[in-house]
DRENNUKOL-919700 format. One record per residue: x, y, z of N, C-alpha, C, CB in turn. Coordinates in steps of 0.001 Angstrom, whole numbers, plus 500000, padded with zeros to 6 digits. Glycine has a CB too. Layout:
N
XYZXYZXYZXYZ
...
This chain:
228
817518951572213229818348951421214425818886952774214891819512950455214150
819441953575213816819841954930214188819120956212213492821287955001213908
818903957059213568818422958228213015819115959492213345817141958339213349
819786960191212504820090961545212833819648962201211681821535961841213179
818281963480212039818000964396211602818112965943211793817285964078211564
818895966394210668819176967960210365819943968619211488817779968812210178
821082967594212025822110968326213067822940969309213014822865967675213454
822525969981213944823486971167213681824274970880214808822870972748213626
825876970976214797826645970921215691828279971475215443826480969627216031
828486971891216448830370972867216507831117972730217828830280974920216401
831398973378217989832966973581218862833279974757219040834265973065218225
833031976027220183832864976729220612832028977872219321834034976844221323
832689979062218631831970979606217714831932978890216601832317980748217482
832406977787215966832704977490214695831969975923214488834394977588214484
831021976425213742829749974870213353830546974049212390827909975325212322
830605972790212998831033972185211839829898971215211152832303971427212194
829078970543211910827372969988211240826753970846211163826378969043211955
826080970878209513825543971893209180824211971460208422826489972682208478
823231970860209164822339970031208720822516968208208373822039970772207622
823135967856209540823889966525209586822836965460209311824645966252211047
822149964433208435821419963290208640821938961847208068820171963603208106
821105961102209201822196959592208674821375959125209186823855959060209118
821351957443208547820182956929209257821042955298208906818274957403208481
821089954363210104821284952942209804820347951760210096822350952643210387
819842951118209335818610950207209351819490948944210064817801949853207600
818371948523211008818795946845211504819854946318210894817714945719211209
820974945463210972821603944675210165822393945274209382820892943987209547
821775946570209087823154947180207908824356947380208028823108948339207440
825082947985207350826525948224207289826640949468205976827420946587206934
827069950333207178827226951932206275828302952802206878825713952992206361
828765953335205318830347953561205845830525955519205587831786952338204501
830884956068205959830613957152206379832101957736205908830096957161207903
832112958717205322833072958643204383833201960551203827832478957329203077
834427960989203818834780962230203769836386962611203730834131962767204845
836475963891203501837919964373204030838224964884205055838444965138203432
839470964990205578839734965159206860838946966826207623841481965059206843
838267966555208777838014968161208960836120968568208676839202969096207506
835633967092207882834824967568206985833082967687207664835057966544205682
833742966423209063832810966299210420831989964915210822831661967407210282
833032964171210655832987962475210747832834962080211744834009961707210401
833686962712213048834207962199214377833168963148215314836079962483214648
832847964248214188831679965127215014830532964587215405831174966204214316
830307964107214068828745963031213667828868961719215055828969961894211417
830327960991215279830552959782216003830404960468217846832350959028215433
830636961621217696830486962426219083828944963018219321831603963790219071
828263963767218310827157963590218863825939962083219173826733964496218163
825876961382218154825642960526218291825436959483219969826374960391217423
826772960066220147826768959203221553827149960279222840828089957817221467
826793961577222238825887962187223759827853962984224065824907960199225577
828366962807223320829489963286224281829974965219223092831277961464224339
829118965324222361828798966921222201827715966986221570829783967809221456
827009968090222348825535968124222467825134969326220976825027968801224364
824285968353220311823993969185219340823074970613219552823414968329218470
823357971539218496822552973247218788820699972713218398823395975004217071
820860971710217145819562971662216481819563970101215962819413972871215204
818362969962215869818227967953214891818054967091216057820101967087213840
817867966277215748816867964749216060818057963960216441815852963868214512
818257963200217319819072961503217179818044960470218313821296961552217993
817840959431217241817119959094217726817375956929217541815922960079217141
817230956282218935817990955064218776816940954130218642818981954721219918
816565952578218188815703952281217793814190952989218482815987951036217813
813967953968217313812827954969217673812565955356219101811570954433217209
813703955312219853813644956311220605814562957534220777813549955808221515
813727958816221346814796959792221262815932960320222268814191960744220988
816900960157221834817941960053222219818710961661222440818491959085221297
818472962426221844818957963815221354819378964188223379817259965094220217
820492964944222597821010965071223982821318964407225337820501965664224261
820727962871225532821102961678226051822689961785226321820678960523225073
822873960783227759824140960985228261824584959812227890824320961330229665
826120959704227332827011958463226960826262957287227206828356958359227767
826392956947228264826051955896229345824867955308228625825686956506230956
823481956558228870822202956083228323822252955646226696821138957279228552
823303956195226020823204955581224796823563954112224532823907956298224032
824686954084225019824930952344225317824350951833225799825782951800225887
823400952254226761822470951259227016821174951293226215822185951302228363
821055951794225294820232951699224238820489951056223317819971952591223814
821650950229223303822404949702222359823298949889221370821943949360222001
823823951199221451825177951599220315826588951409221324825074953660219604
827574950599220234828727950066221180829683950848220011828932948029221529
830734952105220906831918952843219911833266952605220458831764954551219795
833356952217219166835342951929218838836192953508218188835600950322217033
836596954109219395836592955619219292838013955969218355836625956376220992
837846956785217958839491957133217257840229957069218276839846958642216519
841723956399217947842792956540219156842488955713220230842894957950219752
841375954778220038841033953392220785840954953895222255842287952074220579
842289954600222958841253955122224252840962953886225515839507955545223471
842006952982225057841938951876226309842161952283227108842591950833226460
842069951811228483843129951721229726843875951226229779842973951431230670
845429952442229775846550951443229774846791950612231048847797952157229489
846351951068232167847089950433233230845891949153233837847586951767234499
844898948705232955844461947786233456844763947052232032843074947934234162
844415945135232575844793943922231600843991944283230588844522942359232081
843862943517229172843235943027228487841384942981229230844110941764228208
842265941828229692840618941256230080839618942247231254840839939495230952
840613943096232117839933944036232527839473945193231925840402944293233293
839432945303231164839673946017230103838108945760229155841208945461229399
838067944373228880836949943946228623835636943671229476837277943100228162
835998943556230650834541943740231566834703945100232249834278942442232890
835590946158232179835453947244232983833805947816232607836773948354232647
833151948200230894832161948222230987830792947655230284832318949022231075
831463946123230760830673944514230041828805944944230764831731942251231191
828049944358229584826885944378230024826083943003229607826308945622229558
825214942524230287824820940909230012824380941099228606823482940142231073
824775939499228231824526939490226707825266938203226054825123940932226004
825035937571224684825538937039223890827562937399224177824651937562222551
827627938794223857829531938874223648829547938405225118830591940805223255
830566937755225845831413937418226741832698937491226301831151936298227199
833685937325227145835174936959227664835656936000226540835229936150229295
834642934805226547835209933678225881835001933864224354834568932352226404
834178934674224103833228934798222739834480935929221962831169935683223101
835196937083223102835979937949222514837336936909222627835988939520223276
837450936339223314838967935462223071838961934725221367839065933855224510
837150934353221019837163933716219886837619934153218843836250933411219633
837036935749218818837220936293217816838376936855217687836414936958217623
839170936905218657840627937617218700841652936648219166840683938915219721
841914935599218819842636935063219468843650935636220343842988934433218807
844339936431219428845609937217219897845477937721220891846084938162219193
843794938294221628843980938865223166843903937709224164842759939992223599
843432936833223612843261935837224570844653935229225106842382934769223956
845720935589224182847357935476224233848082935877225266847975936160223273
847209937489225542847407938324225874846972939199227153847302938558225058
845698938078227820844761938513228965845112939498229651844521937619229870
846369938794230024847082939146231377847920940310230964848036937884232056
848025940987230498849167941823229890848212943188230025849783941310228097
848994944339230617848557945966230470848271945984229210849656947178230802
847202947021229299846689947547227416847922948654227105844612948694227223
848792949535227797850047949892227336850989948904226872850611950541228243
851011947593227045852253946874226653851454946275224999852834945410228092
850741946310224818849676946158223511850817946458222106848101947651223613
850760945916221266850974947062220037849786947424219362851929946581218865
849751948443218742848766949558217813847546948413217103849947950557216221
847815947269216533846943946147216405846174945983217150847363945161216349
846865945411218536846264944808219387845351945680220713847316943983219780
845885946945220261844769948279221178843781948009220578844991950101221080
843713947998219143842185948358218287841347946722218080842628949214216281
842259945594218545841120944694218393840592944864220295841741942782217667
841658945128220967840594945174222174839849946304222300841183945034223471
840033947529221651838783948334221323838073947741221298838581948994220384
837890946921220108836677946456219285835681945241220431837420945559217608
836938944763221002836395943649221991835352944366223117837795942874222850
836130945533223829835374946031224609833907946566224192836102946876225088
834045947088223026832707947836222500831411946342222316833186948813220571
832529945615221417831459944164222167830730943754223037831802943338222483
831716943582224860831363943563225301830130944254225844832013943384225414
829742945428225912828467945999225600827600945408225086828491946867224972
827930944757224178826701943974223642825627945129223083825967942969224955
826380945417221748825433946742221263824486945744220192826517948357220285
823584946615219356823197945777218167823488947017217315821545945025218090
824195948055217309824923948489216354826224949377216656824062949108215601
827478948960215691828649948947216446829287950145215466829489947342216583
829481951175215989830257952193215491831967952338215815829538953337215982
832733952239214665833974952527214609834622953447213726834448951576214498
835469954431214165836165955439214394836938955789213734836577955450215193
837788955707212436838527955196211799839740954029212382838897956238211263
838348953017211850838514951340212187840133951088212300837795950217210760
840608951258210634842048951011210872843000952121210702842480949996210030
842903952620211006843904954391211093845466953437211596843060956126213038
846335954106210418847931953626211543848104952186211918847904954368213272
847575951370211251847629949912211387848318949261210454846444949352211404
849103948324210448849950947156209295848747946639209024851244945829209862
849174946423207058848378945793206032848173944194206839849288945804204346
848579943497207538848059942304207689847069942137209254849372941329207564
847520943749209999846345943771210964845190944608210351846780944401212403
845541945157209453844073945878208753843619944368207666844556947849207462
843727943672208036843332942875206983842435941845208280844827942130205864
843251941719209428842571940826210148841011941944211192844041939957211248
841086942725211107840480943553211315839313944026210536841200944185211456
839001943752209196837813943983208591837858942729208417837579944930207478
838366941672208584837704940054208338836731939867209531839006938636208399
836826940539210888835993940603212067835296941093211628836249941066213185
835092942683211119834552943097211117833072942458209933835332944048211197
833537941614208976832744941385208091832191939742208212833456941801206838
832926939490209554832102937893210390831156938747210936833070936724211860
831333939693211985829993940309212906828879940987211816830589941742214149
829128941443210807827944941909209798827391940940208966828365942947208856
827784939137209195827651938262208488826565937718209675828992937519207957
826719938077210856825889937452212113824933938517212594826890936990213431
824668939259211693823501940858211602823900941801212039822166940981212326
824914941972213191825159942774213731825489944669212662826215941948214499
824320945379212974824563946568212345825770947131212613823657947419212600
826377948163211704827684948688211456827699950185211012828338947841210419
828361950957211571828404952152211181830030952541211266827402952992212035
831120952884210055832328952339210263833081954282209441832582950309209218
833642954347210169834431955672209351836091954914209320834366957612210531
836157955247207461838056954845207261838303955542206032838633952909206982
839423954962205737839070955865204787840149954784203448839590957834205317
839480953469203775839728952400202807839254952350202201839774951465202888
838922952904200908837810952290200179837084951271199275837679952770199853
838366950476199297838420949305198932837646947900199710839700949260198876
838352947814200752837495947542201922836453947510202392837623947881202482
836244948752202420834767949488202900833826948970201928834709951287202850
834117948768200536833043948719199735832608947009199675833465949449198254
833694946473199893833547944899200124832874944867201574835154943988200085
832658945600202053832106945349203505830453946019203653833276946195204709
830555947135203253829079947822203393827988947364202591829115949239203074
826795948218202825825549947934201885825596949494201036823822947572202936
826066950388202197825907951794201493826715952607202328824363952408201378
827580953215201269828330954564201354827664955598201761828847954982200206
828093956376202900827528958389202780828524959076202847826542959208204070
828849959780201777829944961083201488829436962257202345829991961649199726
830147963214203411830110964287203646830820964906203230830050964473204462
830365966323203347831466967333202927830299968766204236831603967687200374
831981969539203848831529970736205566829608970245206376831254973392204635
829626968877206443829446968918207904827810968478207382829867970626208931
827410968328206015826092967656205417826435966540204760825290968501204443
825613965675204223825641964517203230825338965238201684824359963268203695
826384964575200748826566964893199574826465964121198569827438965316199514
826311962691199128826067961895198416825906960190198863826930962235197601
825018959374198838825082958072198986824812957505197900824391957621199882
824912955649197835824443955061197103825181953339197888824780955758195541
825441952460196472826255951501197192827572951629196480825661949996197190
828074950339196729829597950603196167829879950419195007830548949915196682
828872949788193841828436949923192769828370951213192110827469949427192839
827370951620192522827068953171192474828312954493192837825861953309193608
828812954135193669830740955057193807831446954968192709832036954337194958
831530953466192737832569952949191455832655953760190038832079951423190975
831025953604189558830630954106188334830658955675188102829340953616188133
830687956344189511830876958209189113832245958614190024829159959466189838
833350958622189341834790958848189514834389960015189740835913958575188457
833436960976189411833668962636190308833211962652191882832532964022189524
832899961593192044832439961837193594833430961816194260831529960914194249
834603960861194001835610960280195222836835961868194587836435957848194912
836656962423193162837313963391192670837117964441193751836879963730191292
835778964967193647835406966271194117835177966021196044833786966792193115
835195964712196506834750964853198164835571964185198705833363964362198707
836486963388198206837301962244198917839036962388198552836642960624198295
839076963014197096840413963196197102840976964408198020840775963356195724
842303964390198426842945965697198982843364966350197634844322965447200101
C-alpha cells in the first residue's frame, strides 16, 4: 500500500531523513516509533507531498508518488490525522467533515457511528470542541476521504486516559474492518495491542522492527531508541 525508499529529507540546511524506508502492506497496522526530533512527523510530511524529499522513492499502491501534491496523494488513497489535528475552527463538526469528503463507504452517518459524541455535536464550531473531541473529528474527517490507509500523527498526544482509551478502541474497530494503519504515539502499550509491527527510528533511518513480541523480549531497544 505504501513504500518509502532511501529518503533523504530536511529543513533548510539541516537533513533530518537520512536514508528513510517504510513500507505498509494492505490491511496492516504499523506503528512508527522514536524519540522526539528523531524524524517521525518528517516521514508523515513527506509522505503526503507537503516536504519534498532531496532523494528516495514514495510510492502508493505501486504507484509513484515521489514528489506528488497533497491533494494527489489523497486521492490515491492515504487519509492523515495530522499532529495538532488542524481542524477548522470556525466551521461545524459536520462541515468540517464534508469540507474534504470524497465518495465512498465513510459518510456523515457512518462517522456519527463511530463517534457518537460528534454526532452530539454537529452543529457546534470545531473551536468550541474539547482536545478529545478535535482528534476524533480529525479522525472523522481523514475518514471521510475514504482512504484505504489511514495515517495518524501522534494519535493521542495531550489527551485524558478515558479519551485515549476511546480512541484506540476506533482505532482497533477500523483495523478489525482491514482498513491499513500507519500510527505515530508514543504508547506503547497500546500500540502493541494494536499493530502487526513496530519500526524504531533514530536520526532520521530505521533501527529496528519486528512485532510486539519481538520489542518486549529485547529491553535494549526501547533502552537505547525510545527512552529519554
Amino acid at each position: 500500500m505504501l513504500n518509502l525508499q532511501d529518503i533523504v529529507a530536511g529543513y533548510g540546511g539541516s537533513t533530518v531523513l537520512q536514508g528513510m524506508s517504510l513500507h505498509v502492506a494492505p490491511g496492516e497496522a504499523v506503528a512508527l516509533l522514536g524519540r522526539n526530533g528523531m524524524g517521525k512527523t518528517t516521514t508523515v510530511r513527506v509522505i503526503f507531498g507537503l516536504l519534498r524529499a532531496a532523494q528516495g522513492r514514495v510510492t502508493v499502491a505501486g504507484r509513484d508518488m515521489t514528489g506528488a501534491a497533497p491533494f494527489a496523494v489523497a486521492r490515491a488513497g492515504l487519509g492523515l490525522v495530522p499532529e495538532g489535528r488542524q481542524i477548522f475552527p470556525n466551521l461545524t463538526v459536520d462541515e468540517n467533515l464534508i469540507a474534504t469528503a470524497r465518495p465512498g463507504p465513510w459518510t456523515l452517518a457512518r462517522v456519527h457511528e463511530l463517534f457518537p459524541r460528534l454526532a452530539e455535536r454537529r452543529r457546534h464550531a470545531g473551536n468550541q470542541l474539547s482536545g478529545g473531541e478535535q482528534q476524533m473529528l480529525a479522525i472523522g474527517r481523514a475518514l471521510m476521504t475514504n482512504p484505504r490507509l489511514l495515517v495518524l500523527d501522534e494519535a493521542t498526544e495531550g489527551l485524558a486516559p478515558l479519551i485515549r482509551a476511546e480512541i484506540w478502541s476506533c482505532l482497533s474497530r477500523l483495523r478489525a474492518e482491514g482498513m491499513a494503519i500507519l500510527v505515530v504515539d508514543k504508547d506503547l502499550r497500546a500500540l502493541s495491542a494494536l499493530v502487526d509491527r513496530l519500526v524504531v527510528i533514530e536520526r532520521g533511518q530505521p533501527v529496528w522492527q519486528g512485532d510486539s513480541a519481538a520489542l518486549a523480549a529485547d529491553p535494549t531497544v526501547q533502552e537505547r531508541f525510545l527512552h529519554v
